[in-house]
C-alpha positions as CSV (number, residue, x, y, z in Angstrom):
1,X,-108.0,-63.3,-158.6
2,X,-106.6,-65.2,-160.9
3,X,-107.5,-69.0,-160.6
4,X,-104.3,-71.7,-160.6
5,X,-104.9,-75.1,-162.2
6,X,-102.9,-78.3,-161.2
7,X,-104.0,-81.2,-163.1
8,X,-104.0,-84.9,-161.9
9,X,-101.1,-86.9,-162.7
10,X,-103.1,-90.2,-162.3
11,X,-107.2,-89.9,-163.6
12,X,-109.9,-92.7,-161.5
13,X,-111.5,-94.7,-163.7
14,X,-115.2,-93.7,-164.7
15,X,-118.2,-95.5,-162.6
16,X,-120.5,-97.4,-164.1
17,X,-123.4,-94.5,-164.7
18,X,-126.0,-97.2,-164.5
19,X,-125.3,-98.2,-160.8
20,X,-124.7,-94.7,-159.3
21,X,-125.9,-94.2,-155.8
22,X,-125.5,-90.8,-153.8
23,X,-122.5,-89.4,-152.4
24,X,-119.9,-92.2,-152.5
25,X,-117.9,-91.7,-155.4
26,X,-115.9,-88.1,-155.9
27,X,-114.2,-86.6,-158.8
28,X,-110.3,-86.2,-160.2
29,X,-110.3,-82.5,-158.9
30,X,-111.6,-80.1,-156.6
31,X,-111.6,-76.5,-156.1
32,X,-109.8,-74.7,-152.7
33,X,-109.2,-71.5,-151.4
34,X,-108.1,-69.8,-148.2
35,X,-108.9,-67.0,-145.7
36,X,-107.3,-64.9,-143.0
37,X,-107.7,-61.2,-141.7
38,X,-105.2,-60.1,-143.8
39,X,-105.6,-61.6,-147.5
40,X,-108.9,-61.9,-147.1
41,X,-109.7,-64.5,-150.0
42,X,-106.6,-65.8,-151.9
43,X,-105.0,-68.7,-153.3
44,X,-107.8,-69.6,-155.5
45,X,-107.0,-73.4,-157.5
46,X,-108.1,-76.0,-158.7
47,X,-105.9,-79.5,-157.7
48,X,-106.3,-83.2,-157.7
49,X,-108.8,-84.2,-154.9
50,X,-107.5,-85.3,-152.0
51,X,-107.7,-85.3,-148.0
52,X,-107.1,-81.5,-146.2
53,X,-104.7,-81.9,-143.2
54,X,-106.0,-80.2,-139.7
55,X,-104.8,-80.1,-136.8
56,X,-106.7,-82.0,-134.1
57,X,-107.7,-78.5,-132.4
58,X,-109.0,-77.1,-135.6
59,X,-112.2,-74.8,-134.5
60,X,-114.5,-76.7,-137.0
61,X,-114.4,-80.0,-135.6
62,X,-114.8,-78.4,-132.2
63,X,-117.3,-75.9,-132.6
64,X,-119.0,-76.6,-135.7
65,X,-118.5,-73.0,-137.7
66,X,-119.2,-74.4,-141.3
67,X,-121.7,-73.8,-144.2
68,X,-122.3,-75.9,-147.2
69,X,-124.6,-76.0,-150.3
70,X,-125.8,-78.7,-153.0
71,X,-126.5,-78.2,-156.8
72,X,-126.1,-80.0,-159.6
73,X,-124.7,-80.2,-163.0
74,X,-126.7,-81.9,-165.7
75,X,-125.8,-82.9,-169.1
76,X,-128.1,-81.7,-172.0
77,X,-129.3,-83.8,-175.3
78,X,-126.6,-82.0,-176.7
79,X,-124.0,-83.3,-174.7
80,X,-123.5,-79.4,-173.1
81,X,-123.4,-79.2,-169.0
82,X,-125.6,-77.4,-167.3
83,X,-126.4,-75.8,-164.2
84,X,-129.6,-74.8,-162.5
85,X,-130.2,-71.8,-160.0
86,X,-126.0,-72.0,-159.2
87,X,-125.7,-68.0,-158.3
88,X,-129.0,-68.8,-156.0
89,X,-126.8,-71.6,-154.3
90,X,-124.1,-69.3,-153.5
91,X,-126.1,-66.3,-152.4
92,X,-127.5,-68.5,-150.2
93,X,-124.3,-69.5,-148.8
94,X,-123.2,-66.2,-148.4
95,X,-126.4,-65.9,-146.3
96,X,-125.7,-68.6,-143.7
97,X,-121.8,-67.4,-143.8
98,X,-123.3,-64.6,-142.3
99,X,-125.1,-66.7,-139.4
100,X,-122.2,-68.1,-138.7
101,X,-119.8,-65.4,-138.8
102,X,-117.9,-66.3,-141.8
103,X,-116.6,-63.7,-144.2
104,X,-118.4,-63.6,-147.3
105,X,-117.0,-64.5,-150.3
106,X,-117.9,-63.1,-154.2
107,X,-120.7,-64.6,-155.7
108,X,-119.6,-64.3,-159.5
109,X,-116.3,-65.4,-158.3
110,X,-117.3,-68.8,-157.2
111,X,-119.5,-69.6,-159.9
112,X,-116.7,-68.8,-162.3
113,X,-114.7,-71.3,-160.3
114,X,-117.1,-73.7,-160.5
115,X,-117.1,-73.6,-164.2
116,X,-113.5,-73.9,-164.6
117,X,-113.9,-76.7,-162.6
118,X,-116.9,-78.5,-164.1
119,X,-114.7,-77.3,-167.3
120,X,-112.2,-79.5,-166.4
121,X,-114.4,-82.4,-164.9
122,X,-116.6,-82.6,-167.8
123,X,-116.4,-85.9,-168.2
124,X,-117.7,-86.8,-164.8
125,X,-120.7,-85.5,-165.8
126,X,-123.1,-89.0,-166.4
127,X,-125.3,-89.1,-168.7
128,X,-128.0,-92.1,-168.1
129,X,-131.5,-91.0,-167.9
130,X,-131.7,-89.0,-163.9
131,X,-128.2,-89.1,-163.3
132,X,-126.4,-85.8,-162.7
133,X,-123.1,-84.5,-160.9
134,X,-123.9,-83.4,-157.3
135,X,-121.4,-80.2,-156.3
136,X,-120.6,-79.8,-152.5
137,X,-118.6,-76.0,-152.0
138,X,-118.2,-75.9,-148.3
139,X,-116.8,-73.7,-146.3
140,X,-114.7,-74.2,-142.7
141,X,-113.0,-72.8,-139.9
142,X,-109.4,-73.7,-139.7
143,X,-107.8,-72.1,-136.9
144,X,-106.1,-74.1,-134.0
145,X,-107.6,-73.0,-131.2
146,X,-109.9,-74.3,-128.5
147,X,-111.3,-70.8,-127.5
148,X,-114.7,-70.0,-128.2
149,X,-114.6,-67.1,-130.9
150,X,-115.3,-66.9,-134.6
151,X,-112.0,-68.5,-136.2
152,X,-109.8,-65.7,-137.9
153,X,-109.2,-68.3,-141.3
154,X,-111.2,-70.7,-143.7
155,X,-110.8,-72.8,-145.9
156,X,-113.4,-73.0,-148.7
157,X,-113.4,-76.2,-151.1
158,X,-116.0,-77.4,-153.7
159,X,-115.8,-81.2,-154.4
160,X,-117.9,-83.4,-157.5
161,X,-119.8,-86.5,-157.3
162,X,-121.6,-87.9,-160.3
163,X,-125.4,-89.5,-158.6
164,X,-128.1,-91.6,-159.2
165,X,-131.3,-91.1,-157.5
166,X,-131.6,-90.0,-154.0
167,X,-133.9,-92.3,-152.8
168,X,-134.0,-95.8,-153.3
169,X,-137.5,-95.5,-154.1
170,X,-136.6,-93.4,-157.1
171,X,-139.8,-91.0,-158.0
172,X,-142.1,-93.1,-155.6
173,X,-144.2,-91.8,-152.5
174,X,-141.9,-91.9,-149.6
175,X,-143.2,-92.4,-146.1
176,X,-142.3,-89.9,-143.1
177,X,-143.1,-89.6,-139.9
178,X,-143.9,-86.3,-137.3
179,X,-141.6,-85.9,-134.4
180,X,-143.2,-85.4,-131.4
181,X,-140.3,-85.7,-129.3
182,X,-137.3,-83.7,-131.2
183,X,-136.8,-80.3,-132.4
184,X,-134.5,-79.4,-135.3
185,X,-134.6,-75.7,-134.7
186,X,-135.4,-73.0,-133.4
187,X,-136.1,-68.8,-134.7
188,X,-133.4,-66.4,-133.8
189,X,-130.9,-69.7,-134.0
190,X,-129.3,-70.7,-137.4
191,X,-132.4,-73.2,-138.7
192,X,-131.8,-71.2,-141.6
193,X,-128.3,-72.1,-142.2
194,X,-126.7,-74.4,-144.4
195,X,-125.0,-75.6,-141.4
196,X,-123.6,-79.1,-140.3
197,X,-125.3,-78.5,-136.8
198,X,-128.6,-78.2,-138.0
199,X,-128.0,-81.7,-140.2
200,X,-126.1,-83.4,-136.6
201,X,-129.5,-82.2,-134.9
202,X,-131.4,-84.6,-137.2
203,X,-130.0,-87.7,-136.4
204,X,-131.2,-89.3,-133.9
205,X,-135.0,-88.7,-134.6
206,X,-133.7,-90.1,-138.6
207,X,-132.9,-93.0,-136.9
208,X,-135.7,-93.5,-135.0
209,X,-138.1,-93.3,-137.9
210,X,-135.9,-95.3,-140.4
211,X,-136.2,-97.9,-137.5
212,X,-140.5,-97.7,-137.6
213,X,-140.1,-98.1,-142.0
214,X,-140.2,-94.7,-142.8
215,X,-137.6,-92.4,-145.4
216,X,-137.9,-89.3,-143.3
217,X,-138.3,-87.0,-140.4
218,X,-141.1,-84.2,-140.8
219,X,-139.9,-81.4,-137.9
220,X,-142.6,-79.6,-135.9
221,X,-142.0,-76.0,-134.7
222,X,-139.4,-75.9,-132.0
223,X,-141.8,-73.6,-129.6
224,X,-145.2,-75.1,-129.9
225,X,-144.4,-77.9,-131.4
226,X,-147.8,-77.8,-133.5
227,X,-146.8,-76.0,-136.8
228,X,-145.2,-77.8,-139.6
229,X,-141.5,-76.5,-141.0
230,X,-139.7,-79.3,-143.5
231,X,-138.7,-82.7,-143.3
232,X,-135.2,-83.9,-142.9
233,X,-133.5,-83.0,-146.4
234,X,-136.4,-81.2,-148.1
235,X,-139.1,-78.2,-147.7
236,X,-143.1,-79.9,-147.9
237,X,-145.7,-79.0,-149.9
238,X,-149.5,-79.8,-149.0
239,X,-152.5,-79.8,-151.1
240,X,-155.8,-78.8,-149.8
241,X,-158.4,-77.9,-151.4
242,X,-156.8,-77.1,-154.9
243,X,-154.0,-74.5,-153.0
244,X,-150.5,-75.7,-152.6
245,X,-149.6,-74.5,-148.8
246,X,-145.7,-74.7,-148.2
247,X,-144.7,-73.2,-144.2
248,X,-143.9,-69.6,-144.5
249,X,-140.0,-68.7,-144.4
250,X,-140.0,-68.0,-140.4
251,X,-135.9,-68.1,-139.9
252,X,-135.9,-71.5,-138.9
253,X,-136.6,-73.6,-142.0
254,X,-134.1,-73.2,-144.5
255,X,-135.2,-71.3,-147.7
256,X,-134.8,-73.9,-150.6
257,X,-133.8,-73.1,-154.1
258,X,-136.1,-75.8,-155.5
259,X,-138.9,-74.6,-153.2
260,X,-139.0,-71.1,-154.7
261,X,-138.8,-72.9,-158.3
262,X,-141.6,-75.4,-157.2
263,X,-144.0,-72.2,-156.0
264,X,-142.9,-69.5,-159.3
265,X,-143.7,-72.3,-161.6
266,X,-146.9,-73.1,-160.0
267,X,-147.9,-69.5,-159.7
268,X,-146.5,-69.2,-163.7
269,X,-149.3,-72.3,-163.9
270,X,-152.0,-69.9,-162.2
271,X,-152.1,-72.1,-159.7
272,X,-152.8,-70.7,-156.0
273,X,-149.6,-71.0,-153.8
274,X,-149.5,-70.1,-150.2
275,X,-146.9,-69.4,-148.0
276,X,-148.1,-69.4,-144.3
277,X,-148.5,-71.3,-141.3
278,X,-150.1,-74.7,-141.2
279,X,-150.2,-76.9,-138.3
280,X,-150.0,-80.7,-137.9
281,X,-153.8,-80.7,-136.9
282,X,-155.0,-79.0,-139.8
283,X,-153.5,-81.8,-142.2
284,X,-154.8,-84.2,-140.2
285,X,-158.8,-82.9,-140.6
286,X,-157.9,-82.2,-144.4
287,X,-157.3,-85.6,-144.8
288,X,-160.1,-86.6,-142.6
289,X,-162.3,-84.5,-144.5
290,X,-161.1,-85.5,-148.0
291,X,-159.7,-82.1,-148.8
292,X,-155.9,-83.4,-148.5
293,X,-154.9,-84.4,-151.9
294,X,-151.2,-84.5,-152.2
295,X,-147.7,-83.9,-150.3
296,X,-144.8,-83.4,-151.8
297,X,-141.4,-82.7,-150.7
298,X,-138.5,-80.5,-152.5
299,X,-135.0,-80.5,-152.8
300,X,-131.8,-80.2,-155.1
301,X,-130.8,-84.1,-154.2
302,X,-134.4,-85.3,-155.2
303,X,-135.9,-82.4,-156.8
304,X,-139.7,-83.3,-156.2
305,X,-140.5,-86.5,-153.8
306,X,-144.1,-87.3,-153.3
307,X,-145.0,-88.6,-150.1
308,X,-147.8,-91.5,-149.6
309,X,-147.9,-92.2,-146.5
310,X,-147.6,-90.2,-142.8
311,X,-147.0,-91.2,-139.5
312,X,-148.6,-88.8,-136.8
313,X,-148.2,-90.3,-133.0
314,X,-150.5,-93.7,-132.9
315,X,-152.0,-91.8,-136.3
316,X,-151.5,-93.2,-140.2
317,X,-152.7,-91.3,-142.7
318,X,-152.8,-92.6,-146.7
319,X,-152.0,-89.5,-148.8
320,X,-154.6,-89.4,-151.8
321,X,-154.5,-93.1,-152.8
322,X,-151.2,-93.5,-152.4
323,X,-149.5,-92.7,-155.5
324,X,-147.8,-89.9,-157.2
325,X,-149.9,-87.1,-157.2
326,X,-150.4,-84.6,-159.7
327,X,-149.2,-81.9,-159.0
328,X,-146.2,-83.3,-158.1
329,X,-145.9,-85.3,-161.1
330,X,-146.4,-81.8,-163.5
331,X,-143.4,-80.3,-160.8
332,X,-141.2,-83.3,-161.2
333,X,-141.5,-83.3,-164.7
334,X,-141.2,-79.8,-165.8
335,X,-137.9,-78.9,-163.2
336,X,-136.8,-82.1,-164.3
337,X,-136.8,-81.0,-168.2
338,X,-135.5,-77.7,-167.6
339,X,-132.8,-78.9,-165.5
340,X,-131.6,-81.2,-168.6
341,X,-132.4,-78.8,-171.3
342,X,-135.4,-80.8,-172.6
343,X,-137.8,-78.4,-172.2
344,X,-138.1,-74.5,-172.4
345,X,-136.6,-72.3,-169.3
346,X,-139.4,-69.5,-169.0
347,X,-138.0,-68.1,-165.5
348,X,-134.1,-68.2,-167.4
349,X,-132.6,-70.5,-164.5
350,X,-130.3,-72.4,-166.2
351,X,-126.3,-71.4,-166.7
352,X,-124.4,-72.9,-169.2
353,X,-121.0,-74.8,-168.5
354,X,-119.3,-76.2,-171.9
């Protein structure tokens, strides 16, 4: 397919790079193409952002049939643009299309249009020291109709937005608390999926821990509610006893990009990953028994984000003492420098933009 191009007549002026927050501010342009049953994909371009009329009985905003991912584009020393993992990103979404019924869509194909879209947005791409250009392609279900059944056309759109750090705390320890009295998902559901339901389900126990001081929501299994799966917007890491543990890939946590990176680099390290079951109360006697040294969240928005401090019912635990741990602090770093071309790529996961 051949991809159409029609350029902004009027460009928004530039943000200041050194005041960036997350998610607020998008780009000239954005990428869009359609489905139905009988074209399949078609209509690939690339036009000035702007707002996508639906009617009010359109199936997504009834029945939630959408996937999503999140990557980044970083600018080099060089002043090149880069991407990290970006044909991981789209596999992925290709994965939870799937979960949700949606036709799957070329995986070359969409990285090629997100290149002659960053192409043309280069100059969106900051370059103060940890700022990057977040990428959003989403898909949706567009038809009109208020009957439950997959829809029969989609819309699939990839929007910009140059970002500062995701939390406020930049590379601090974050503080997060254990539900005890929500579930984010469940196996044989979509906890897998990069689906808005599974990020609608989070709410309310977000809310409830940003109202007791704390950044995030770390979910409990949705059966026993005893073994740990991720926190709200990132997979965890623990440290015990020199082993990184991360919760085994079960169908309800979703499989991160940056947690695969996180355990191939540490196993390139030698270090010994595991990828298996831990519950709540075996972090809870690590700690007691000073074999908990470190956790660490991981996630394309914040890459590597240690956490100090946990919240377990009337229990408050002080991870290590406090600070940046590290073996989140080697992670951070080295993801960090291969994401902006500052240090060598030995697993060959950065693509090339312009």
């Amino acid at each position: 397919m051949q991809i159409t191009v029609t350029q902004a007549q009027t460009l928004k002026p530039k943000p200041d790079e050194t005041k960036l927050g997350f998610g607020t501010i998008f780009t000239d342009h954005m990428f869009n193409m359609d489905y139905s049953v009988e074209k399949g994909w078609h209509n690939p371009r690339i036009e000035p952002y702007g707002a996508i009329a639906m009617d009010p009985s359109t199936m997504v905003l009834h029945y939630g049939q959408g996937v999503f991912e999140g990557l980044k584009a970083y600018r080099n020393d060089a002043g090149g643009i880069q991407l990290f993992r970006p044909l991981d990103n789209f596999k992925r979404m290709n994965r939870s299309s799937q979960l949700l019924c949606i036709p799957g869509h070329d995986d070359a194909f969409a990285l090629e249009a997100l290149k002659q879209l960053l192409t043309l947005e280069k100059d969106w791409v900051p370059s103060e020291p940890g700022t990057s250009l977040y990428i959003r392609p989403t898909i949706v279900a567009t038809d009109p109709f208020l009957g439950v059944r997959a829809s029969f056309t989609y819309r699939f759109f990839i929007i910009l937005s140059p970002v500062g750090a995701y939390y406020p705390e930049g590379f601090n320890p974050v503080k997060i608390l254990v539900s005890k009295d929500h579930v984010r998902a469940v196996r044989g559901g979509v906890g897998e999926a990069k689906t808005p339901g599974n990020y609608a389900a989070s709410l309310l126990a977000g809310d409830k821990a940003h109202e007791e001081g704390y950044t995030q929501v770390l979910w409990l299994d949705g059966v026993e509610q005893k073994y740990i799966e991720e926190v709200g917007s990132m997979n965890i890491f623990f440290v015990i006893d020199d082993e990184i543990i991360t919760p085994m890939l079960t169908g309800s946590i979703l499989p991160g990009i940056t947690r695969n990176s996180v355990i191939q680099l540490a196993q390139h390290w030698g270090m010994t990953v595991s990828e298996r079951k831990i519950s709540i109360d075996e972090v809870m006697q690590a700690h007691a028994s000073g074999k908990l040294t470190e956790i660490f969240g991981s996630g394309t928005a914040a890459v590597v984000s240690p956490v100090g401090e946990l919240k377990y019912g009337d229990k408050i635990i002080t991870v290590g003492d406090g600070n940046v741990g590290p073996v989140a602090q080697r992670l951070f770093d080295a993801i960090q420098d291969i994401q902006y071309g500052k240090a060598e790529d030995p697993m060959a996961w950065v693509v090339p933009v312009c």
